[in-house]
N, C-alpha and C positions, 0 to 999 in steps of 0.2 A: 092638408096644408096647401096655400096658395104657392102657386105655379110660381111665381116670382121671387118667394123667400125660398125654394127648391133650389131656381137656379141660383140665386145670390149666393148660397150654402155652396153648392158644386164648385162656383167660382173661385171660393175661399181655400179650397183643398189645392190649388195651382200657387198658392201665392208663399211666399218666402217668409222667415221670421220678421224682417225687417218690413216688411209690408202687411205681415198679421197685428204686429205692435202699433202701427201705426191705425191700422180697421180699428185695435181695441180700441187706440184714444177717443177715435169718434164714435163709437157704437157706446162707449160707458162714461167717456167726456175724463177720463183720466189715465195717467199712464201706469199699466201692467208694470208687476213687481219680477216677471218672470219673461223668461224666452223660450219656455219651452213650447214648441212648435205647437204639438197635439193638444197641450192644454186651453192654449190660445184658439186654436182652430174651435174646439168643444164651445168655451166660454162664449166666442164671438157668434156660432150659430144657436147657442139654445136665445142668449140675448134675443136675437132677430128673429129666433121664434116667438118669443115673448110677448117683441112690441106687432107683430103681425098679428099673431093672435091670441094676445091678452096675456100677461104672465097670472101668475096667483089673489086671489079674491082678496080685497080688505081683511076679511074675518082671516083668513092663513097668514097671512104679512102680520096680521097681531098677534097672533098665536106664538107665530115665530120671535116674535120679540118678547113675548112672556117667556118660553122654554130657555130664550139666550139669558134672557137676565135671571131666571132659576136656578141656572146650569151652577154647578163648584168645577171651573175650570180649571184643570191645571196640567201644568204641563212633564211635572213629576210626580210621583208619587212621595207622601208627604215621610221626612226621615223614622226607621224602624218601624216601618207600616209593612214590611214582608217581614223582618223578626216578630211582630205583635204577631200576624198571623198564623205562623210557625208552631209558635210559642203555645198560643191560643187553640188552635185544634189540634195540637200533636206533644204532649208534653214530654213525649221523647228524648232524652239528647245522645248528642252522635258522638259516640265512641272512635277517634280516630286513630288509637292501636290498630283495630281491626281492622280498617281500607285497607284495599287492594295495594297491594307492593307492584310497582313494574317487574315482570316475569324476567328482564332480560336481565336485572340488579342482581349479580352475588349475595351472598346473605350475611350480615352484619358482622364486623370484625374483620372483614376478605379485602387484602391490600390489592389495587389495582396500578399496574404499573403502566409506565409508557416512556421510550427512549425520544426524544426529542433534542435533533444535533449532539452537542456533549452534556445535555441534562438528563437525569432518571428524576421521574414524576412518580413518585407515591400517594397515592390516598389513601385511606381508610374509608372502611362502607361502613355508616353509623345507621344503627335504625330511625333518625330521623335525619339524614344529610349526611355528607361528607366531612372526613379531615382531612387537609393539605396544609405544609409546613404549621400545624399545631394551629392554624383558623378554621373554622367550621364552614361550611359551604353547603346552601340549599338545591344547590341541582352540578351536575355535572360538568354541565354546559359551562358554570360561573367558573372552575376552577382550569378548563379548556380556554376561556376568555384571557384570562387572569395567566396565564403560560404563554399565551401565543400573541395578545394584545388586538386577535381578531374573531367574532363571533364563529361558533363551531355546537355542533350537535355532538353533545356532552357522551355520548353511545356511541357514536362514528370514534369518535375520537380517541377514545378509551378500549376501541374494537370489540364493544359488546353491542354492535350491528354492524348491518350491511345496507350500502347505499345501495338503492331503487332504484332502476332507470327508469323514467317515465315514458 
């Protein structure tokens, strides 16, 4: 690599965002969508390697505009295309009796109480969720929320754990 696009490069590693955004307008002739420093740096010195010494042959520049216009681009994956493939190699289905139960959960039927100022909190442990005041409730945590009016870790709260100190 000539000695001149070396130090040009070296040069670029001193310079500031606002001074790399400005290199890119004149090294590509339009302005960068991005700020980020090292990307800029990257972009602005392979360029200047490029035009120093030769970017990619005709034949690759067309190549690459065949493989782009080839491409199925996309930026999701298209809907029920991980259940087709599920479905499609594993005709299994998942039994969700059987998952694991949190170890720290009483076992179904087991009322948990908790004094809060002049209120007693009763649930009931359902095998699929909670009862309080005769509504059903998915986690612990909603029926903590739903008493206090403030997010709470549904197991602290209920004293079926112990906070961590980090």
């Amino acid at each position: 690599m000539a000695h001149t696009v070396v130090a040009a490069i070296e040069q670029l590693r001193t310079l500031n965002v606002i001074a790399l955004r400005k290199k890119y307008q004149q090294v590509f002739g339009g302005e960068s969508k991005s700020s980020n420093k090292q990307y800029l740096f990257r972009r602005i010195a392979w360029r200047m390697q490029a035009n120093a010494e030769g970017g990619l042959s005709e034949r690759a520049c067309h190549r690459a505009v065949q493989i782009a216009d080839e491409a199925d681009l996309r930026t999701r994956a298209p809907k029920g295309f991980l259940s087709a493939q599920v479905s499609a190699s594993a005709p299994s289905t998942v039994d969700h009796a059987q998952c694991q139960r949190d170890v720290r959960l009483p076992a179904s039927g087991s009322l948990l109480t908790r004094r809060l100022h002049d209120r007693q909190i009763v649930v009931k442990v359902l095998a699929d969720g909670f009862e309080f005041e005769s509504r059903q409730y998915r986690s612990l945590s909603a029926i903590a929320r739903e008493v206090t009016g403030t997010r709470w870790n549904g197991l602290l709260f209920f004293g079926l754990a112990e906070r961590r100190n980090a």
